[in-house]
C-alpha positions as CSV (number, residue, x, y, z in Angstrom):
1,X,7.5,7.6,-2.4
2,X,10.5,8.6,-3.8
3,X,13.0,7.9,-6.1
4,X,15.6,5.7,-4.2
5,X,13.2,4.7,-1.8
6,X,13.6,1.3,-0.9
7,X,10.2,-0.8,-1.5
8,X,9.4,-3.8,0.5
9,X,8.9,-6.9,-1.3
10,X,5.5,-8.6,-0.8
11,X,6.7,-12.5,-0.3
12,X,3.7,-14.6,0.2
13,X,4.6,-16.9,-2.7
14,X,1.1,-18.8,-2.0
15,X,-1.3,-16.2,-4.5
16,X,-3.5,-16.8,-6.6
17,X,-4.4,-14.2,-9.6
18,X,-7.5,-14.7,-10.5
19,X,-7.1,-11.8,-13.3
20,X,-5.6,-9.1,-14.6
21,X,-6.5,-6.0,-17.2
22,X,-5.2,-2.8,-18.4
23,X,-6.0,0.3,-16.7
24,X,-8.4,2.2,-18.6
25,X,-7.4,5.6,-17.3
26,X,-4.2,5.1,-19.0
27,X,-6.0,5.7,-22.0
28,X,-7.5,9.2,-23.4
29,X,-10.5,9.5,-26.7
30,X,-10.3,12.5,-28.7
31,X,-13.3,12.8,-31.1
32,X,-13.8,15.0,-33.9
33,X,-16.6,16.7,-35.6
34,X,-16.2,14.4,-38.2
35,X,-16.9,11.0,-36.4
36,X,-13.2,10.2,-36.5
37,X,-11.9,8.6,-32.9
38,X,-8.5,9.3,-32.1
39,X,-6.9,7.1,-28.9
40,X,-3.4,6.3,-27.1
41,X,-1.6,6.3,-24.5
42,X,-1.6,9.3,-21.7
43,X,1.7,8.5,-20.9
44,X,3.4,6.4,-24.0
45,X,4.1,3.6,-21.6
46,X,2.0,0.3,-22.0
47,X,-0.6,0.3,-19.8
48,X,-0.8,-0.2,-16.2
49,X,-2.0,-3.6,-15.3
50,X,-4.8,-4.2,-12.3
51,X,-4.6,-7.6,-10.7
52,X,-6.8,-9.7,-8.5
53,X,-5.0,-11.5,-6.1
54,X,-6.1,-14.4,-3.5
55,X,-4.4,-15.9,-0.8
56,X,-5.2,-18.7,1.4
57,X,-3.6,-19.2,5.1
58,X,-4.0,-19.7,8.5
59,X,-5.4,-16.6,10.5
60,X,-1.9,-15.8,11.4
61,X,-0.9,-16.1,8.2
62,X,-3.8,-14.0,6.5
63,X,-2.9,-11.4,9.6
64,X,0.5,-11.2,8.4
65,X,-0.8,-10.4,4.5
66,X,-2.7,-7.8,6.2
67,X,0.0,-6.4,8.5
68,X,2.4,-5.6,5.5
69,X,-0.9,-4.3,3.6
70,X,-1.2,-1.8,6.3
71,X,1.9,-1.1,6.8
72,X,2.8,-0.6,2.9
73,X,-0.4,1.7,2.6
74,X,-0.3,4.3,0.3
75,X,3.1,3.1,-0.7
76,X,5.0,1.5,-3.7
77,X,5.6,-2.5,-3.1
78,X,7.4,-4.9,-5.3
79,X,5.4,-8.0,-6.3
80,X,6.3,-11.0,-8.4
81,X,3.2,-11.8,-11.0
82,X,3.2,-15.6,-10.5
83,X,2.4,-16.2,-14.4
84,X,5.1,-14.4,-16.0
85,X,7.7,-14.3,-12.9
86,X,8.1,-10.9,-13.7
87,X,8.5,-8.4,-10.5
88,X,6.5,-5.0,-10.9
89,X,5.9,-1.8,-8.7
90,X,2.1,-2.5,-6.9
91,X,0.3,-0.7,-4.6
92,X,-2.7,-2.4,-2.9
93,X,-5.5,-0.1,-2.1
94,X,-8.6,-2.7,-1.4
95,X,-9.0,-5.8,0.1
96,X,-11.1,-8.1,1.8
97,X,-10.9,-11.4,4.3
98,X,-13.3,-14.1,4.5
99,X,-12.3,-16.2,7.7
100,X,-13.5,-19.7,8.3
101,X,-12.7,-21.7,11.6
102,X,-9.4,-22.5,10.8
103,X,-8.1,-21.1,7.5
104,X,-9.5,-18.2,5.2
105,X,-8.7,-16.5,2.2
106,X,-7.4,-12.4,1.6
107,X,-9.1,-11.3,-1.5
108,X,-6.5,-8.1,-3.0
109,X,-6.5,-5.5,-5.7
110,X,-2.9,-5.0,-7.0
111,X,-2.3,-2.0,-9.0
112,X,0.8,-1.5,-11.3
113,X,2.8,1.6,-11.1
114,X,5.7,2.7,-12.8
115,X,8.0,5.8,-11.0
């Protein structure tokens, strides 16, 4: 994507996070001859957050979540974190459905990006 690009909004209010921690790959370990460890930040930003997101639905609702998933692959999305209400760049590269008879529940991994 680029700069300017408009980003679709994922809107399925209806999620569950079941957690969330810091990328580690944002992170690089220098060590010296002398036993010292030196660590930061790769890119001086704070660290990109990975989520684990559930949502519960009909089958057409659940086929919706997947349509936009699809659609948005490989792609930028905004996403509001429902514990802190704060919206952040995501792109969702995994995911996977459990279907009952009626209702199910899409199981997502959200990764932060910043542009």
């Amino acid at each position: 994507q680029f700069l300017g690009d408009i980003m679709e909004v994922f809107t399925w209010s209806r999620v569950q996070t079941a957690n969330s921690e810091p990328d580690s790959e944002d992170l690089y370990k220098v060590s010296f001859g002398s036993g010292v460890t030196q660590r930061g930040s790769k890119s001086g930003l704070p660290p990109r957050m990975k989520y684990s997101v559930d949502f519960q639905g009909t089958h057409a609702e659940i086929a919706a979540v997947e349509t936009f998933l699809l659609n948005n692959w490989g792609k930028l999305f905004l996403w509001t974190v429902p514990t802190t209400a704060k919206q952040i760049r995501v792109h969702c590269g995994d995911w996977s459905k459990d279907l009952q008879s009626v209702t199910g529940k899409l199981s997502m991994k959200f990764q932060q990006e910043y542009l």
